[in-house]
N, C-alpha and C positions, 0 to 999 in steps of 0.2 A: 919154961916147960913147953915141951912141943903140944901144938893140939893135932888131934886126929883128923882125917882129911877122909871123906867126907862129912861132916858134920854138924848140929848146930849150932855147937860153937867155934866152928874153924867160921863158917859165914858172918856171924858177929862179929868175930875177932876184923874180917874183912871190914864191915860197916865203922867200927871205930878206929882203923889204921887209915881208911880214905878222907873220916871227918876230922882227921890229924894233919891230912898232907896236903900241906899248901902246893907241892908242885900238881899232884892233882888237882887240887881246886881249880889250879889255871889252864889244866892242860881243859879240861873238862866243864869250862866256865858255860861254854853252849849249850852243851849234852844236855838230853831232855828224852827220857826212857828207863820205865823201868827192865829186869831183864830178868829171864828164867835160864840157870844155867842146869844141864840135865847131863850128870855121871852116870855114863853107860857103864852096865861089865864088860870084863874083859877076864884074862889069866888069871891078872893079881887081886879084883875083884868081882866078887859076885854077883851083887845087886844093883838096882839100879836107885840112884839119889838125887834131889833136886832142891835148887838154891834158888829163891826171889831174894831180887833186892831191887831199891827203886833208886836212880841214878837221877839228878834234877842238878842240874848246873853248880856240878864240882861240889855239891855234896849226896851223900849216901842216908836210907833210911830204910826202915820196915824188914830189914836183913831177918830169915829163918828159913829154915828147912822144910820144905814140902813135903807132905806124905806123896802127892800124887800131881801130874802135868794136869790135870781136872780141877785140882785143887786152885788155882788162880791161872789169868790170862795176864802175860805183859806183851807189850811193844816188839820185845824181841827175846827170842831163844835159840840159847845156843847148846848144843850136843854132839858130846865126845866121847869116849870109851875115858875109862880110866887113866889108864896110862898115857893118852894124848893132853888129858888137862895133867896130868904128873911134869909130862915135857915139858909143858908151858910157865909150869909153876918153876920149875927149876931152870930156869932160862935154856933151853936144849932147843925147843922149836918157838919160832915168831908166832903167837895168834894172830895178825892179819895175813900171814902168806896159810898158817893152818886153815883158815875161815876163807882162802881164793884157792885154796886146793881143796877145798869138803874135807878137810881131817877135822876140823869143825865144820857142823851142819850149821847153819845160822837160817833162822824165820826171821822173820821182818828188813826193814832198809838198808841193804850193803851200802847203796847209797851216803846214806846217813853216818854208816860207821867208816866209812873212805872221808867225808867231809872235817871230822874229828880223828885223824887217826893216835895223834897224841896221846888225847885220853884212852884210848883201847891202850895204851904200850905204858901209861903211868897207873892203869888200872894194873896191868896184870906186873909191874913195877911193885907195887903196896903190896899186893895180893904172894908175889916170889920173897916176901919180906918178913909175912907168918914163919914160923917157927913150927912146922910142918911136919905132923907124922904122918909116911902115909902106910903103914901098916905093915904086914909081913906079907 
């Protein structure tokens, strides 16, 4: 059954597909941050939604939906419109050339996510792997 996107249990469903995937685990064995991802509106959606999850060396934790970017601080955030994490999920656009062109906004270490780029491409790997409504 598809889950709805964005949601809190699409972010869940995230936290237990990554603590499954051993190629994660390896891609992702350094990674050390948690992250805030923030769905902007756009056409197909209205409001804006946001995802903590805490990333610690190729495993996942603390996954839920935020009411508010006030509501918790991580390491790093990322923010897209709707439909650019839609791309992503559906493999249509790369998130690292989206995140070196600003179609994602990223706060904190490009650095850090150029050092790992694996993990960024087995994350969003698990994450194109949900069973994904994204709405009408």
């Amino acid at each position: 059954m598809a889950v709805k996107f964005p949601s809190e249990a699409w972010i869940k469903e995230l936290e237990v597909k990554l603590n499954a995937s051993e190629s994660y685990a390896q891609a992702a064995a350094t990674w050390e941050g948690d992250q805030i991802f923030v769905i902007l509106p756009d056409d197909n959606f209205k409001d804006s939604a946001y995802f903590y999850i805490d990333l610690q060396h190729g495993k996942a934790s603390g996954a839920r939906q935020l009411s508010s970017l006030d509501e918790r601080k991580a390491l790093f955030t990322s923010s897209a419109p709707f439909g650019t994490w839609r791309k992503v999920l559906e493999g249509r656009l790369d998130p690292l050339q989206a995140m070196f062109s600003n179609k994602i906004k990223l706060v904190g270490s490009m650095a850090a996510v150029q050092r790992t780029p694996k993990a960024t491409y087995e994350l969003t790997r698990v994450a194109a792997s949900i069973d994904t409504d994204f709405g009408p």
